[in-house]
C-alpha atoms as one frame of an Amber mdcrd trajectory, in Angstrom:
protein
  12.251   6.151   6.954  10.056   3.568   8.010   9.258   0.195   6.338   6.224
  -1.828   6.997   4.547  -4.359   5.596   0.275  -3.590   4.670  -1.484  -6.935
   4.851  -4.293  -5.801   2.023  -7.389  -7.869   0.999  -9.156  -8.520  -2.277
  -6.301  -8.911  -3.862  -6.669 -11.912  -6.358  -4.240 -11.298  -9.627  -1.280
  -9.666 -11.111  -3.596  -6.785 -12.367  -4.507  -6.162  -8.713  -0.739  -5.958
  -7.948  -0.400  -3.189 -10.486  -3.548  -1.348  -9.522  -2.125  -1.139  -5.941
   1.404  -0.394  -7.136   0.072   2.471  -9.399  -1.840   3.756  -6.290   0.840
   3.936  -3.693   3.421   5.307  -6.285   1.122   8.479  -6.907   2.075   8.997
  -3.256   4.215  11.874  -2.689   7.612  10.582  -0.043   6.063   7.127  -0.266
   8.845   4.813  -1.775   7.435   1.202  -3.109   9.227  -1.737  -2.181   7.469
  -4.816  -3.117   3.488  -5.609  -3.886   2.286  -9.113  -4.477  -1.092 -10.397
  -3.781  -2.022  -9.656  -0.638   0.739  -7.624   0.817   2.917  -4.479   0.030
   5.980  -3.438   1.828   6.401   0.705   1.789   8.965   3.156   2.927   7.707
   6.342   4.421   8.126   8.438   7.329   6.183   7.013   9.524   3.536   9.282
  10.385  -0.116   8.602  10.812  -0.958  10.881   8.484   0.950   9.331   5.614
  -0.135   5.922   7.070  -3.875   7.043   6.545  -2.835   8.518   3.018  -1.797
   5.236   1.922  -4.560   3.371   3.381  -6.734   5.737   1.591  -4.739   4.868
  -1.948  -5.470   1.219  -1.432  -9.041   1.627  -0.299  -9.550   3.864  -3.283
  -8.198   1.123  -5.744 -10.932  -1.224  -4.679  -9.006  -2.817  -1.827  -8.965
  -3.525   1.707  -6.121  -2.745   4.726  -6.119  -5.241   7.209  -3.089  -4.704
   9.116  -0.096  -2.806   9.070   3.325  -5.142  10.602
């Protein structure tokens, strides 16, 4: 498993937090770590398909991905 960090932007309040929590924990072998504002650290396999599934999720919540670390 791999953890990174997703720098994300538009984030302003706790009920974004929740919105992208919600979003990356409908994701199937995608284990949430942490989500504050601006940032969530994930555990997945690593892929780039699973990387653009996520990205997708957060884009779909109303968000923006601006780098992955």
């Amino acid at each position: 498993m791999t953890e990174q960090t997703i720098r994300i932007q538009g984030m302003t309040c706790n009920h974004c937090v929740m919105s992208v929590r919600r979003a990356l924990a409908a994701i199937d072998a995608v284990e949430v770590e942490d989500v504050q504002i601006g940032n969530a650290v994930v555990r997945f396999d690593g892929s780039d398909e699973k990387r653009k599934e996520i990205d997708a999720a957060i884009t779909n919540a109303g968000y923006s991905v601006t780098a992955h670390e």
